[in-house]
BATORZA-58147 format. One record per residue (C-alpha): y, z, x; residue number from 0; residue in one letter. Coordinates in nm, 2 decimals. Each point is the difference from the previous one (the first is absolute). Layout:
N
<rec><Y>Y</Y><Z>Z</Z><X>X</X><num>NUM</num><residuo>A</residuo></rec>
...
END
This chain:
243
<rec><Y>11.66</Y><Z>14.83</Z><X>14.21</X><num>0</num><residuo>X</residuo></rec>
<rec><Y>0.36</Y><Z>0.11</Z><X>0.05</X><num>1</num><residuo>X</residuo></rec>
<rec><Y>0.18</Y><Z>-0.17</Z><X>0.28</X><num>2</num><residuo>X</residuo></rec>
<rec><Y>0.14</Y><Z>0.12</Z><X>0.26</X><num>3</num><residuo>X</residuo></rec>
<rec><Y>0.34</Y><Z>0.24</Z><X>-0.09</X><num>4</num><residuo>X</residuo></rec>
<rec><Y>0.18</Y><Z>0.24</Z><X>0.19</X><num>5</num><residuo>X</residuo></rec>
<rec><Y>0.08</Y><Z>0.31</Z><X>-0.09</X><num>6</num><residuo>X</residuo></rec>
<rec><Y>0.42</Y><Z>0.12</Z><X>0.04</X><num>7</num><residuo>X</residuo></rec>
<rec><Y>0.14</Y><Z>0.29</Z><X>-0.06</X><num>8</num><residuo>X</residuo></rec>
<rec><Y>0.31</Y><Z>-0.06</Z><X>-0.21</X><num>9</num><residuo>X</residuo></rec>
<rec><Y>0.33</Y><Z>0.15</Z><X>0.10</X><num>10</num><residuo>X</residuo></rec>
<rec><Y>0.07</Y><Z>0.35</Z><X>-0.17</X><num>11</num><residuo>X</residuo></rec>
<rec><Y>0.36</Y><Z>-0.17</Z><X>-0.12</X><num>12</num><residuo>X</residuo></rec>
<rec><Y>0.03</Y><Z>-0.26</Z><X>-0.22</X><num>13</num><residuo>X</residuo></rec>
<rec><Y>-0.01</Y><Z>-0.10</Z><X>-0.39</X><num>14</num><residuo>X</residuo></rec>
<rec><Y>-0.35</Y><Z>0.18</Z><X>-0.03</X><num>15</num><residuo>X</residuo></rec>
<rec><Y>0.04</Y><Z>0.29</Z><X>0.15</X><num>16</num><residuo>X</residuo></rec>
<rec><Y>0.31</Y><Z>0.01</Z><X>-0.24</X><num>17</num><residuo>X</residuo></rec>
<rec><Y>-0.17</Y><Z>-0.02</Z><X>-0.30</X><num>18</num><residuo>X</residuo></rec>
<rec><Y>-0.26</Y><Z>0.28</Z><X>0.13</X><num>19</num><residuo>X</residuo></rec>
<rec><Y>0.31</Y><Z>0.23</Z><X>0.05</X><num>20</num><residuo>X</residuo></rec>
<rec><Y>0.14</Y><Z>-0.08</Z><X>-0.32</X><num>21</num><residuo>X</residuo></rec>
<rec><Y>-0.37</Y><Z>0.08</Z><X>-0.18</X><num>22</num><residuo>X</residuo></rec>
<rec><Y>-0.01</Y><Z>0.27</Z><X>0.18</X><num>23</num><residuo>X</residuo></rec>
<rec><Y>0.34</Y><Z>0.17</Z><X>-0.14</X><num>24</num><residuo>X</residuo></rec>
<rec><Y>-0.05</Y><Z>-0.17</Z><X>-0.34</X><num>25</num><residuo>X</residuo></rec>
<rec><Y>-0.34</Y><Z>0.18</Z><X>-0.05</X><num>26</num><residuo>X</residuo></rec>
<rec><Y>0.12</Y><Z>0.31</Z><X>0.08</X><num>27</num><residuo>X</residuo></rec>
<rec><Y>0.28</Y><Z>-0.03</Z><X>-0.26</X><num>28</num><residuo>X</residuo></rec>
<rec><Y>-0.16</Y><Z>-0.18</Z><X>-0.30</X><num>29</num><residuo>X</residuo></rec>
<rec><Y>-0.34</Y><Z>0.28</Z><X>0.03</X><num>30</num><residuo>X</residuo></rec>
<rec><Y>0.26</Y><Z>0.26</Z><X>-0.08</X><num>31</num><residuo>X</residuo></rec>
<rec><Y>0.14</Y><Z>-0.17</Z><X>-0.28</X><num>32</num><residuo>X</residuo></rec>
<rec><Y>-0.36</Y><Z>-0.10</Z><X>-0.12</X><num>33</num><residuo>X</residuo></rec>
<rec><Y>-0.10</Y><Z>0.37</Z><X>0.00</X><num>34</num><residuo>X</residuo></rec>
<rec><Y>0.27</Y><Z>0.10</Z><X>-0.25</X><num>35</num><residuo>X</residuo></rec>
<rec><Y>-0.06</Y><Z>-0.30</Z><X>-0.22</X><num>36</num><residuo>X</residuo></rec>
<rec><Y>-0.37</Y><Z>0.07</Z><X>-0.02</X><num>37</num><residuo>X</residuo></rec>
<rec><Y>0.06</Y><Z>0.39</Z><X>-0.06</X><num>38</num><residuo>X</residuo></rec>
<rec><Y>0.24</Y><Z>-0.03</Z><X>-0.26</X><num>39</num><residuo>X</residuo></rec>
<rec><Y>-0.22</Y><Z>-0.31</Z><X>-0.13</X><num>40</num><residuo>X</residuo></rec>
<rec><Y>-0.29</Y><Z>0.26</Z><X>-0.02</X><num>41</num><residuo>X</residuo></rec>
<rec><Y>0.22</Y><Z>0.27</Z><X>-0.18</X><num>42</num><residuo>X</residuo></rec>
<rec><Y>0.11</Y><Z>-0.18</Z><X>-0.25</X><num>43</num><residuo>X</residuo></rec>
<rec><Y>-0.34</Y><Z>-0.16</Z><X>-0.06</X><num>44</num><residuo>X</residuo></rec>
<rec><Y>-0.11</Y><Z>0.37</Z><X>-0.06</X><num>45</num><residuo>X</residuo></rec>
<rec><Y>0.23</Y><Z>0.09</Z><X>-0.26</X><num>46</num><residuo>X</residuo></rec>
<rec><Y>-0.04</Y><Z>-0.29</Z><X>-0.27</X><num>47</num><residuo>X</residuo></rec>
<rec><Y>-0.28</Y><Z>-0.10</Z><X>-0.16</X><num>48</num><residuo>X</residuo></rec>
<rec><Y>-0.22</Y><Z>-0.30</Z><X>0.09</X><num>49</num><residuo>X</residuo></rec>
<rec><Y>0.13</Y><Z>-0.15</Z><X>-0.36</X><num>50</num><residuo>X</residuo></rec>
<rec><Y>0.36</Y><Z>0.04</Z><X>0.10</X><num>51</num><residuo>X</residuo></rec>
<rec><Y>0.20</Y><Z>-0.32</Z><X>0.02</X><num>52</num><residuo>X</residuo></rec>
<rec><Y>0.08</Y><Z>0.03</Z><X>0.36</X><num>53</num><residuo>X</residuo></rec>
<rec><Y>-0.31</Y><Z>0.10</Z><X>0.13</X><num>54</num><residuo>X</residuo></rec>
<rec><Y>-0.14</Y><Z>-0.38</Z><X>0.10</X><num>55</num><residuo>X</residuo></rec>
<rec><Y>0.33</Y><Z>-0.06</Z><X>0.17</X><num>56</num><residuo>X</residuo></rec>
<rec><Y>-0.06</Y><Z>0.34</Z><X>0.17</X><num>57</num><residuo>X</residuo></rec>
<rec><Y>-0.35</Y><Z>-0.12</Z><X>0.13</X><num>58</num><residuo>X</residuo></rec>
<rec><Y>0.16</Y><Z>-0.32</Z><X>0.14</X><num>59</num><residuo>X</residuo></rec>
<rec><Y>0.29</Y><Z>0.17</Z><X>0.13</X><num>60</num><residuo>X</residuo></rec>
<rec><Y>-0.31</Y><Z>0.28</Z><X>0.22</X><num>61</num><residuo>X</residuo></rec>
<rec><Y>-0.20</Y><Z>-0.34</Z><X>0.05</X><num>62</num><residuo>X</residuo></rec>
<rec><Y>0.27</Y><Z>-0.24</Z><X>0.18</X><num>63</num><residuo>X</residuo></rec>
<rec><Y>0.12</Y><Z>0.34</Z><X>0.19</X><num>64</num><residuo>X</residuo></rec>
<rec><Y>-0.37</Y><Z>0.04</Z><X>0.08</X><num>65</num><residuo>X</residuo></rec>
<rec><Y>-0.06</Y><Z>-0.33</Z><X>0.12</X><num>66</num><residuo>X</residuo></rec>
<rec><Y>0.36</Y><Z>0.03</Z><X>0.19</X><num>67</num><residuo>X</residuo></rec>
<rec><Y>-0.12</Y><Z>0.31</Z><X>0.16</X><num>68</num><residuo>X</residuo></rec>
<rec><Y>-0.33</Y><Z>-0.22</Z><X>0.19</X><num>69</num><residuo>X</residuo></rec>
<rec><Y>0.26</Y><Z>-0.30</Z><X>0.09</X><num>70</num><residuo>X</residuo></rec>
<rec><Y>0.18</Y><Z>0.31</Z><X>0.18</X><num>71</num><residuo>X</residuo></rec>
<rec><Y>-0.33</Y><Z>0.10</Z><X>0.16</X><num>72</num><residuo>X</residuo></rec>
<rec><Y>-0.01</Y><Z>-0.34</Z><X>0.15</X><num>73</num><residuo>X</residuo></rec>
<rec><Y>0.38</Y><Z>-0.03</Z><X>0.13</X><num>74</num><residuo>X</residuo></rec>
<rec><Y>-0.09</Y><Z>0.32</Z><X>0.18</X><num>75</num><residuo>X</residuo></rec>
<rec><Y>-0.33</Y><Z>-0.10</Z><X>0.12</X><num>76</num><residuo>X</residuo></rec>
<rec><Y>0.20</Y><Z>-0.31</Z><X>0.14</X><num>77</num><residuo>X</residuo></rec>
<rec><Y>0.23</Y><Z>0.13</Z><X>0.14</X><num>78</num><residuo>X</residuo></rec>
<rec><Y>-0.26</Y><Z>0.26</Z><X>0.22</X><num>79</num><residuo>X</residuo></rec>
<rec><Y>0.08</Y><Z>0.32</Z><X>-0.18</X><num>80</num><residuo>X</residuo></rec>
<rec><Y>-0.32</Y><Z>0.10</Z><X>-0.07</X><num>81</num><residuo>X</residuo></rec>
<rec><Y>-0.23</Y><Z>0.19</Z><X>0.25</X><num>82</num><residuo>X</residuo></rec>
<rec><Y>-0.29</Y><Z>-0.22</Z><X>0.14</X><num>83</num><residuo>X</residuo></rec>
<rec><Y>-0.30</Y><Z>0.15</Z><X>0.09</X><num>84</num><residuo>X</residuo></rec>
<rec><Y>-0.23</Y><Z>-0.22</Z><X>0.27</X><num>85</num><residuo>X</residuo></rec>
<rec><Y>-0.36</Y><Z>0.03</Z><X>0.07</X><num>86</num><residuo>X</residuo></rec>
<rec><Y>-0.25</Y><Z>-0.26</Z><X>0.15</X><num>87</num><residuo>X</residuo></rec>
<rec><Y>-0.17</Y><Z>-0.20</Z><X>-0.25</X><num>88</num><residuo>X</residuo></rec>
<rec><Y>-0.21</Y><Z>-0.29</Z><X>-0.12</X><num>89</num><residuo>X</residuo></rec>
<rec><Y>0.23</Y><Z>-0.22</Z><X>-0.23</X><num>90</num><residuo>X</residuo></rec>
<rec><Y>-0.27</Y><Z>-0.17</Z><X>-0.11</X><num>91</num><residuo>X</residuo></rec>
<rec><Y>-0.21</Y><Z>0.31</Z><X>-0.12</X><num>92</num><residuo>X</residuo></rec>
<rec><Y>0.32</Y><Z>0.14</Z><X>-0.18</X><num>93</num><residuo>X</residuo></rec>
<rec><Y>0.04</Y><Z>-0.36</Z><X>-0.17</X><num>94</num><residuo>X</residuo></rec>
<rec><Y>-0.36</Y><Z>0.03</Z><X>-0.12</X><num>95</num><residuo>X</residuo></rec>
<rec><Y>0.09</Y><Z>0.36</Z><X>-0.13</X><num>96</num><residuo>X</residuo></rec>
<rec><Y>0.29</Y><Z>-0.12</Z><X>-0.20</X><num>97</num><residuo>X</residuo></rec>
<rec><Y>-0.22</Y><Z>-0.35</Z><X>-0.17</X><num>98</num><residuo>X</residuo></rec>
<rec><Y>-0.09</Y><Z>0.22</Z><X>-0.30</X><num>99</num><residuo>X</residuo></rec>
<rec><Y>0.43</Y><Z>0.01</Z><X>-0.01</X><num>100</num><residuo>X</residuo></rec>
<rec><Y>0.08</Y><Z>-0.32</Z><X>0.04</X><num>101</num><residuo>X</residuo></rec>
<rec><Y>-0.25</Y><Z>-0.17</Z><X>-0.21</X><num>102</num><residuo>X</residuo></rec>
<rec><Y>0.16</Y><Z>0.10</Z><X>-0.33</X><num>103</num><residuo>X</residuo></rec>
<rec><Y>0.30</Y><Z>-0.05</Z><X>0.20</X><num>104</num><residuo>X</residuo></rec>
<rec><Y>-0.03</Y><Z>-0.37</Z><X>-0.02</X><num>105</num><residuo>X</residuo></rec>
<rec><Y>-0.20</Y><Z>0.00</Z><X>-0.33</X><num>106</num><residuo>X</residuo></rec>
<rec><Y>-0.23</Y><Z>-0.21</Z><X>-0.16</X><num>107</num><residuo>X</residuo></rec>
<rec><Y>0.10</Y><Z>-0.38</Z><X>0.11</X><num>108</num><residuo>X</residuo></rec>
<rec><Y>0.01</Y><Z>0.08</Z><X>0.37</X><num>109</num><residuo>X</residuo></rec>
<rec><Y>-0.29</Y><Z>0.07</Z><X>0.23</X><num>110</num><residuo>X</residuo></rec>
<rec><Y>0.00</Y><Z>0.19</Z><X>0.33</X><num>111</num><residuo>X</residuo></rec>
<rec><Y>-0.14</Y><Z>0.02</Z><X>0.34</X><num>112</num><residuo>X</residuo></rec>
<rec><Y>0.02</Y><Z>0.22</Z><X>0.27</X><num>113</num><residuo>X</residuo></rec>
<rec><Y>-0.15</Y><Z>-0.05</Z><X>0.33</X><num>114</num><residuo>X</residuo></rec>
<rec><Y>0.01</Y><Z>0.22</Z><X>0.32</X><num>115</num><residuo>X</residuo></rec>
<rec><Y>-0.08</Y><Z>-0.17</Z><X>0.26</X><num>116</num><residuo>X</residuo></rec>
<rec><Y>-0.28</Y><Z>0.13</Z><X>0.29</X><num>117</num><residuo>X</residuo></rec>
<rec><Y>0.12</Y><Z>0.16</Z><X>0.29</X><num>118</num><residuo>X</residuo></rec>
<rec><Y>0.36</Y><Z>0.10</Z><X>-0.17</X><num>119</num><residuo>X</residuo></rec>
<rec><Y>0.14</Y><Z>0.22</Z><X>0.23</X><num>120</num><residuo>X</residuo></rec>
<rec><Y>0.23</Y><Z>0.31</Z><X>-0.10</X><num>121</num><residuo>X</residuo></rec>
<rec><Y>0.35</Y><Z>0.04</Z><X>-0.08</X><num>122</num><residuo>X</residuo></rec>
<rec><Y>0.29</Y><Z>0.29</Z><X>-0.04</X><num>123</num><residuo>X</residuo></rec>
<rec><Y>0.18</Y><Z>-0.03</Z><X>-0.34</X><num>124</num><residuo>X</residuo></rec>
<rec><Y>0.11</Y><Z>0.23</Z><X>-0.31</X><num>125</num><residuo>X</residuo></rec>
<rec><Y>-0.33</Y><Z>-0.06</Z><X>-0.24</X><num>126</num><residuo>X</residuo></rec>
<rec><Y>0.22</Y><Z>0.07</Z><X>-0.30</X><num>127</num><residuo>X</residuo></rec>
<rec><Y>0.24</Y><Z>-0.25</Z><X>0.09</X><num>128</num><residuo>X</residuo></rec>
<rec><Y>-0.29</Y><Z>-0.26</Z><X>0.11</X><num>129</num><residuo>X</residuo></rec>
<rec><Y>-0.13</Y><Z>0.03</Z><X>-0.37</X><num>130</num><residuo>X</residuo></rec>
<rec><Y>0.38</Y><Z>-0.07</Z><X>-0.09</X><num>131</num><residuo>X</residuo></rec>
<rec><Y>0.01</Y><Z>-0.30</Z><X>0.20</X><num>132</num><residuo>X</residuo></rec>
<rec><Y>-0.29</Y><Z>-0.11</Z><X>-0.12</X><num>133</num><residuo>X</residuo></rec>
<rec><Y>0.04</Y><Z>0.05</Z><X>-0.31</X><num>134</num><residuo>X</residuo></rec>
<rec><Y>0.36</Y><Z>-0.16</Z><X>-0.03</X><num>135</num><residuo>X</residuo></rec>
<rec><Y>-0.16</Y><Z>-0.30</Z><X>0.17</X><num>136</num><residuo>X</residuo></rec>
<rec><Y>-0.26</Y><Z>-0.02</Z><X>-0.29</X><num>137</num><residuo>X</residuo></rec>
<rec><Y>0.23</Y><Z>0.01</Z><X>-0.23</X><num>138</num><residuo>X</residuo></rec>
<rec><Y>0.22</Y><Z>-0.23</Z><X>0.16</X><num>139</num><residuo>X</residuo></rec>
<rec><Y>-0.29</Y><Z>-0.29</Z><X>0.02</X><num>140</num><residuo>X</residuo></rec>
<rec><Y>-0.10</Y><Z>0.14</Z><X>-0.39</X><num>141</num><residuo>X</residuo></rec>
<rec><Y>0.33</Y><Z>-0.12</Z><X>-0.17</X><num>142</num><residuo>X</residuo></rec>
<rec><Y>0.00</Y><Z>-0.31</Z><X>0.22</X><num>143</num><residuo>X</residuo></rec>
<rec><Y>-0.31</Y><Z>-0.11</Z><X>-0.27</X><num>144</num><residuo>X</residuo></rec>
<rec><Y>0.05</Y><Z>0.07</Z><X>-0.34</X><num>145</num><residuo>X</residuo></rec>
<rec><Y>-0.25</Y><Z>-0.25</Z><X>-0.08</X><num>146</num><residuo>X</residuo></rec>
<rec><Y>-0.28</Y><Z>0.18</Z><X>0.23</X><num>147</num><residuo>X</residuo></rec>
<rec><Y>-0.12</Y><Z>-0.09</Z><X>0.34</X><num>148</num><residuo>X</residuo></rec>
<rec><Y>-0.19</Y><Z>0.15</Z><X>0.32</X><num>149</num><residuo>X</residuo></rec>
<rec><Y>0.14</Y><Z>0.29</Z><X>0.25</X><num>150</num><residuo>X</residuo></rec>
<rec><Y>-0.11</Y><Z>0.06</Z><X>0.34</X><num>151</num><residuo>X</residuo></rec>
<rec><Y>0.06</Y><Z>0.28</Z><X>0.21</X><num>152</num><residuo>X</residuo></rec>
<rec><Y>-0.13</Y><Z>-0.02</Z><X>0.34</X><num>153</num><residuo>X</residuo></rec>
<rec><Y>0.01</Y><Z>0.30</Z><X>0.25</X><num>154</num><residuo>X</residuo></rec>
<rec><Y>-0.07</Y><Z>-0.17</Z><X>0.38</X><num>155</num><residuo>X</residuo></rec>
<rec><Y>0.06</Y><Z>0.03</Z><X>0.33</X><num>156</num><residuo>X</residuo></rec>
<rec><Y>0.28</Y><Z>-0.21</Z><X>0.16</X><num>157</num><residuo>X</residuo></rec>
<rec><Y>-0.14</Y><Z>-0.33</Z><X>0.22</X><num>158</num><residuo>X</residuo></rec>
<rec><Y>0.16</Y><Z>0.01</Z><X>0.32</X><num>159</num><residuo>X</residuo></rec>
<rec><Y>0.33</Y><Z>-0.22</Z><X>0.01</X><num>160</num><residuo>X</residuo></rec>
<rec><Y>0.07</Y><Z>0.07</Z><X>-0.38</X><num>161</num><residuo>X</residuo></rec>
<rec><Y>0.30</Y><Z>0.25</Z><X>0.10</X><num>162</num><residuo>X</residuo></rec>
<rec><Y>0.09</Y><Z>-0.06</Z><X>0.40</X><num>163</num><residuo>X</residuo></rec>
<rec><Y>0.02</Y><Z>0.40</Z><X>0.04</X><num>164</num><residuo>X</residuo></rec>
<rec><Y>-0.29</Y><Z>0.26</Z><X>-0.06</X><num>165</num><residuo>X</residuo></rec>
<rec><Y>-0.27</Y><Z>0.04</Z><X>-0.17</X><num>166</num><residuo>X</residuo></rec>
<rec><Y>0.04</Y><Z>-0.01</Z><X>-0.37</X><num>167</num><residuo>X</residuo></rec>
<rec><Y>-0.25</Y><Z>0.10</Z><X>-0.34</X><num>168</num><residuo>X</residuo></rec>
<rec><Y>0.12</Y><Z>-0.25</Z><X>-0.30</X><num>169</num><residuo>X</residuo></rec>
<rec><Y>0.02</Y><Z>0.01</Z><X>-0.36</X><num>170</num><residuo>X</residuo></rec>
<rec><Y>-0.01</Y><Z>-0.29</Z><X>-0.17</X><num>171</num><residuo>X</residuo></rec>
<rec><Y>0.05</Y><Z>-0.06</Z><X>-0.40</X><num>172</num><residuo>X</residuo></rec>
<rec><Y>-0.04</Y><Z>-0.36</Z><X>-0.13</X><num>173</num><residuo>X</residuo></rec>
<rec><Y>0.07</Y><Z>-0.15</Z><X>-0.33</X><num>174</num><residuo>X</residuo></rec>
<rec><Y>-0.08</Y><Z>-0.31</Z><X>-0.20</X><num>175</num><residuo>X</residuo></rec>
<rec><Y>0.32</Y><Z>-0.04</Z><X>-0.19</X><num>176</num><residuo>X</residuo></rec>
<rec><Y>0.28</Y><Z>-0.27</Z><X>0.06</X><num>177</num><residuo>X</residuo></rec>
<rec><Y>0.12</Y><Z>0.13</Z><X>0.32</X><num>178</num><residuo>X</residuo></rec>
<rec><Y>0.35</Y><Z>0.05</Z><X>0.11</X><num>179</num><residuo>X</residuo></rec>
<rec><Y>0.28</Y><Z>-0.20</Z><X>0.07</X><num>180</num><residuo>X</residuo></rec>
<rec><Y>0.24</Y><Z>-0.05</Z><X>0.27</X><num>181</num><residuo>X</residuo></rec>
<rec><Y>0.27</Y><Z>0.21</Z><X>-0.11</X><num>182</num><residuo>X</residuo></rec>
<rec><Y>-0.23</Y><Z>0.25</Z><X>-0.15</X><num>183</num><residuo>X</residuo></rec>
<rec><Y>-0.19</Y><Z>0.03</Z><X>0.35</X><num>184</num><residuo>X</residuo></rec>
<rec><Y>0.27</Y><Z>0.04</Z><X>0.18</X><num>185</num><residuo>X</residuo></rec>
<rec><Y>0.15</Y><Z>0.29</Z><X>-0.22</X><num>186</num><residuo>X</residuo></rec>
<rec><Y>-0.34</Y><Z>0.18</Z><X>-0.11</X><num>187</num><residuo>X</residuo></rec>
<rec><Y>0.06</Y><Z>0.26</Z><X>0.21</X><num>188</num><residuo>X</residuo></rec>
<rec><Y>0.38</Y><Z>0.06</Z><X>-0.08</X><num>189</num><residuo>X</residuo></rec>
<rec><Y>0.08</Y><Z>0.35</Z><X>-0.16</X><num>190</num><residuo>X</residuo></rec>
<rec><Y>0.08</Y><Z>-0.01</Z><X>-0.40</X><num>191</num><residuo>X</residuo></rec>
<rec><Y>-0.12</Y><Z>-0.36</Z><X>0.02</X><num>192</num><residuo>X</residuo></rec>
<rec><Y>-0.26</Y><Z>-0.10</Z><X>-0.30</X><num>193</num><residuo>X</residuo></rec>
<rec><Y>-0.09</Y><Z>-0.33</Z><X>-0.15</X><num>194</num><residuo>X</residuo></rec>
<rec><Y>-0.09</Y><Z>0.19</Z><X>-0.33</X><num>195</num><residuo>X</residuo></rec>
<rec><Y>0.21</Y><Z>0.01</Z><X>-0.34</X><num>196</num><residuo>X</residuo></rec>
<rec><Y>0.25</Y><Z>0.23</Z><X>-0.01</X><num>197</num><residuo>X</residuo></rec>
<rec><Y>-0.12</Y><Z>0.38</Z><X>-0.02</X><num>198</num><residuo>X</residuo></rec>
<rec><Y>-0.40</Y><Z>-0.09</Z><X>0.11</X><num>199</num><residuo>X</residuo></rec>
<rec><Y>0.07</Y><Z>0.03</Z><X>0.38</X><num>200</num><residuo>X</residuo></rec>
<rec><Y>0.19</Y><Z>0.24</Z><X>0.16</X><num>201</num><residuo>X</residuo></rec>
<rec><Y>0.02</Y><Z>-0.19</Z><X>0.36</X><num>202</num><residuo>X</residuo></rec>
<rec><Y>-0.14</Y><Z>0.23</Z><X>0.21</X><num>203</num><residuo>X</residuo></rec>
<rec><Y>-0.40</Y><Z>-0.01</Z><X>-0.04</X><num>204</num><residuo>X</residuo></rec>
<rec><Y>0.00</Y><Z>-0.25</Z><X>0.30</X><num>205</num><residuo>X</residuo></rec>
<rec><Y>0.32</Y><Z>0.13</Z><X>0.19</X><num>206</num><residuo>X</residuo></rec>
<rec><Y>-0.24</Y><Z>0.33</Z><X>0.00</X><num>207</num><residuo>X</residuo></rec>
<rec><Y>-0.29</Y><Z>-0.13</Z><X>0.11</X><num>208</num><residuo>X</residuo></rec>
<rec><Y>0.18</Y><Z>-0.16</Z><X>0.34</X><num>209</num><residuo>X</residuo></rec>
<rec><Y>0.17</Y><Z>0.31</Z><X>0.07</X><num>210</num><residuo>X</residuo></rec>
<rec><Y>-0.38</Y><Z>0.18</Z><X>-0.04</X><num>211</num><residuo>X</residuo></rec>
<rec><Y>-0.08</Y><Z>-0.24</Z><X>0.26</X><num>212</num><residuo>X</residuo></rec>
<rec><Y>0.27</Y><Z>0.01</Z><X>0.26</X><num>213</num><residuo>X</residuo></rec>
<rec><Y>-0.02</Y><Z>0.43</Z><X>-0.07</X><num>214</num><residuo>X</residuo></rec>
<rec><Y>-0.37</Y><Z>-0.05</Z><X>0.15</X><num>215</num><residuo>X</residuo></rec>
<rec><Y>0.11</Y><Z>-0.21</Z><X>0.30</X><num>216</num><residuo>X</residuo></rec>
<rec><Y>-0.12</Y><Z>-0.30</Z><X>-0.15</X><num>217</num><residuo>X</residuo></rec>
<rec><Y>0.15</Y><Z>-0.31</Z><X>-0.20</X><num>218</num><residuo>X</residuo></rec>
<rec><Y>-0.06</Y><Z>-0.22</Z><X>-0.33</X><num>219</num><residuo>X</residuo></rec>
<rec><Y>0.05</Y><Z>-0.40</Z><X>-0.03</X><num>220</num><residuo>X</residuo></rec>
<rec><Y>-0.07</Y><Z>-0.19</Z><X>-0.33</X><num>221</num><residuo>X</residuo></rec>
<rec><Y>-0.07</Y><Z>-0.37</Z><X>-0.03</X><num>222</num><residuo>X</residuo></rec>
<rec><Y>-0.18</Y><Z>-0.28</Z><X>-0.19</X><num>223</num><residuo>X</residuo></rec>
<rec><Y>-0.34</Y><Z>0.00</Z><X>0.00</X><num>224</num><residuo>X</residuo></rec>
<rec><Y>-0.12</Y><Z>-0.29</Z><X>0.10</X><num>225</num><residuo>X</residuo></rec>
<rec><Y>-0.26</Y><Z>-0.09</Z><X>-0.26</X><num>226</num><residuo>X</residuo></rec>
<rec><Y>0.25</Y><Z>0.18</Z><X>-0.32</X><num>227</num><residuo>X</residuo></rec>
<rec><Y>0.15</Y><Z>0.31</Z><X>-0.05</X><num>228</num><residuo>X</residuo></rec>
<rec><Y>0.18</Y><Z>0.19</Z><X>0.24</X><num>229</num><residuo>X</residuo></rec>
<rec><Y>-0.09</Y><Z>0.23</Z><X>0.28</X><num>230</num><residuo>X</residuo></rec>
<rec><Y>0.14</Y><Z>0.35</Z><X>0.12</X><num>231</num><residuo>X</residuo></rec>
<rec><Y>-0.16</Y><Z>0.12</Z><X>0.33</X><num>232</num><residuo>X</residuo></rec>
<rec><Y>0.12</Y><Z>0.30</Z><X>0.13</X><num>233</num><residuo>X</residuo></rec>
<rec><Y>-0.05</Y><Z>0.16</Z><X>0.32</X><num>234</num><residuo>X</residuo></rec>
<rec><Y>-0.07</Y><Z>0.38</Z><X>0.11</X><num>235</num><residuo>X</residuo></rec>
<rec><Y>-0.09</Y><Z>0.07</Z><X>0.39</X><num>236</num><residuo>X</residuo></rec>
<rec><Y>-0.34</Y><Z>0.08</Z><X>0.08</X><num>237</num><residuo>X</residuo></rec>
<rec><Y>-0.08</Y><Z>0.29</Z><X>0.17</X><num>238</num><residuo>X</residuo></rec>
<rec><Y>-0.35</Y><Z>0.03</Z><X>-0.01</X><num>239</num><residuo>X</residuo></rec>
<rec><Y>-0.32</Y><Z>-0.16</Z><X>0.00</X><num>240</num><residuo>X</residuo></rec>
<rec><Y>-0.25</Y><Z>-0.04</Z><X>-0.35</X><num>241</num><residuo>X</residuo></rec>
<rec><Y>0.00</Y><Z>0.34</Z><X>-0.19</X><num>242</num><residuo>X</residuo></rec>
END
């Protein structure tokens, strides 16, 4: 079990808030030059032949722009320019819905669990951005075993003491891999940060997921586990009792 954190609200000045500001604009900018490099992309692709010399380099030009266009989809998604929907629900009920995702997700060498916990009580969040959170979290614990391992997610109700204010639903996703270091754990949450080779990670899977959080009211911590493997446990207010 988690010990016991408080939860701050960070100041709306600063480095971070910086960076969101500068995503923000950047997005905005680079989408509009992404549109015109995919149209004219398309065009062109239209008028040759799929024998023509330049066609493959076309398909890799429309495939990096395409790939470009979801990093995009992020930046704005971090830096809250997306509309968020919230309703009341069961996180551990829309986990369950998205296992038949996230088992090919982590393929063949790595096993899964889910468990939902009795008595969870309710909570007010954006589902689509839950699944994203989620998702990003999987993936996240996926490429920290290459060789295979376990994942757990664990959908629970917050013991009391855990956070020192309100009455919180968590989400927790544990892995088996090698765990993080120092520097890493310190950082994993930084924007545009990424321990992956160059052009694998974009930075901002986790960034996202903390701001999902802190969007719901809630908050994210990551740590060691203590038997291997790390451990994100994030935390959305409950508002409700069992579903």
């Amino acid at each position: 079990m988690a010990s016991n954190m408080t939860f701050h609200h960070e100041s709306e000045t600063g480095p971070e808030q910086t960076a969101i500001q500068l995503a923000a604009g950047l997005a905005h900018d680079f989408g509009n030059v992404l549109t015109s490099i995919l149209g004219r992309t398309e065009a062109l692709l239209g008028e040759l032949q799929p024998t023509a010399p330049a066609y493959s380099n076309l398909q890799g030009i429309q495939r990096d722009a395409q790939r470009a266009t979801t990093l995009i989809h992020q930046l704005v998604d971090f830096a809250g320019g997306k509309t968020h929907e919230q309703i009341v629900l069961d996180i551990g009920e829309v986990v369950f819905d998205l296992a038949h995702i996230l088992i090919p997700l982590l393929g063949p060498k790595i096993e899964l669990t889910v468990v939902r916990e009795p008595g969870l009580g309710a909570c007010l969040a954006d589902q689509h951005a839950l699944e994203m959170a989620v998702m990003n979290l999987v993936k996240n614990a996926r490429d920290a075993m290459p060789d295979g391992g376990r994942v757990a997610i664990v959908a629970r109700n917050a013991v009391a003491g855990e956070l020192d204010i309100g009455d919180y639903v968590v989400l927790e996703v544990f892995d088996t891999g090698p765990g993080m270091t120092d520097d890493v754990l310190a950082r994993v949450f930084d924007p545009f940060f990424t321990t992956k080779p160059h052009g694998k990670g974009s930075g901002l899977g986790l960034p996202n997921v903390r701001s999902f959080f802190r969007r719901s009211g809630g908050t994210i911590v990551a740590s060691r586990n203590q038997s291997k493997g790390s451990v994100f446990r994030g935390y959305l207010p409950r508002i409700a009792g069992e579903q």
